[in-house]
N, C-alpha and C positions, 0 to 999 in steps of 0.2 A: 244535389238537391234533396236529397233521399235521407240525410245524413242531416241537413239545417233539417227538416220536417219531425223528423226521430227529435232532433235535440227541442223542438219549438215543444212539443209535445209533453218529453220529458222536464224540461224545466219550467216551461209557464202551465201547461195544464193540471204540471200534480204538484206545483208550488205549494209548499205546506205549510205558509201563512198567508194573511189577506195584508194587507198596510198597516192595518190597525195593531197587528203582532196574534191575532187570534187564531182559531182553528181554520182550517181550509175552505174558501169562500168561492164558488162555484163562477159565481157571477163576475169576481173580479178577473180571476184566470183565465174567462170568456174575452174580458175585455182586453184583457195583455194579449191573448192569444190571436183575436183578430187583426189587432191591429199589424203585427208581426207575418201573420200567414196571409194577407191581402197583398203585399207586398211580392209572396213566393208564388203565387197562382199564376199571374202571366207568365214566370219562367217557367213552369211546371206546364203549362198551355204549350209553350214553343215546342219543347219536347214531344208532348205526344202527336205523331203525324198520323196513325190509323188508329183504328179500335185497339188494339193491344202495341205490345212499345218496338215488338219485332214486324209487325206489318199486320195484314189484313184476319191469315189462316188460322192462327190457334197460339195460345198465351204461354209464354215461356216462364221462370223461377221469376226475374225479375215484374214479371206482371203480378204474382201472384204475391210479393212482397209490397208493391207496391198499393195492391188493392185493400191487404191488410193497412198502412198505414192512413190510405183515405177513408176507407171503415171508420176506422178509429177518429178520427179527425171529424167526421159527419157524426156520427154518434154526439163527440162532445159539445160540437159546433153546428147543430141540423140548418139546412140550408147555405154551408159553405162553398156549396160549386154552382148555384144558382146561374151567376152569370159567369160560369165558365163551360161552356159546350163539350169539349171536347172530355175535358174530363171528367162530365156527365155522361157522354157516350158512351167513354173507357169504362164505368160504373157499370155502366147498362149490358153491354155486351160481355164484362167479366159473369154478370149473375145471367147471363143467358146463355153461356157456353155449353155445350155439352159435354160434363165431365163427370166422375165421381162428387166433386167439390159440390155441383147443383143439388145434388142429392143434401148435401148439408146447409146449403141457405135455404132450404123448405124446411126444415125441420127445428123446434123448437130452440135448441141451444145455438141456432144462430141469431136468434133475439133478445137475446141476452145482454 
């Protein structure tokens, strides 16, 4: 799933033309994007069963690759997990963690 998300990303969001053959069109790569990524959310749902991908306690390598890729994915697409809970939750309880990493989503260059 990890792997379709990466590829969703790299070939419909940084597609670098529109239809028309012109520079790169924001709006359309939104529209290929979703319609593509609405599709992977409910498989992406089954998987996550607590707050983090290994259970309840604390976020292992794959959580934090993971978090990166929905980042990235919200950023381009804001409001993409609206009607998905769980991995709203997974969202929520990644930036509320207590780790070094919290220290960097307070801080400017994670707004970027």
């Amino acid at each position: 799933l990890m792997n379709t998300m990466v590829y969703l990303i790299n070939k419909i969001c940084y597609a670098p033309n529109s239809p028309d053959g012109n520079d790169y069109d924001a709006t359309y790569a939104r529209s290929r994007f979703v319609t593509k990524f609405e599709q992977k959310v409910p498989q992406l749902e089954e998987l996550i069963t607590g707050p983090f991908i290994m259970g309840d306690s604390l976020p292992v390598y794959a959580d934090y690759l993971l978090y990166a890729c929905l980042f990235d994915i919200n950023v381009f697409l804001p409001g993409a997990f609206e009607k998905a809970p769980k991995i709203s939750n997974f969202m929520q309880k990644f930036r509320a963690y207590r780790s070094p990493i919290r220290r960097w989503f307070k801080c400017n260059d994670s707004k970027d």
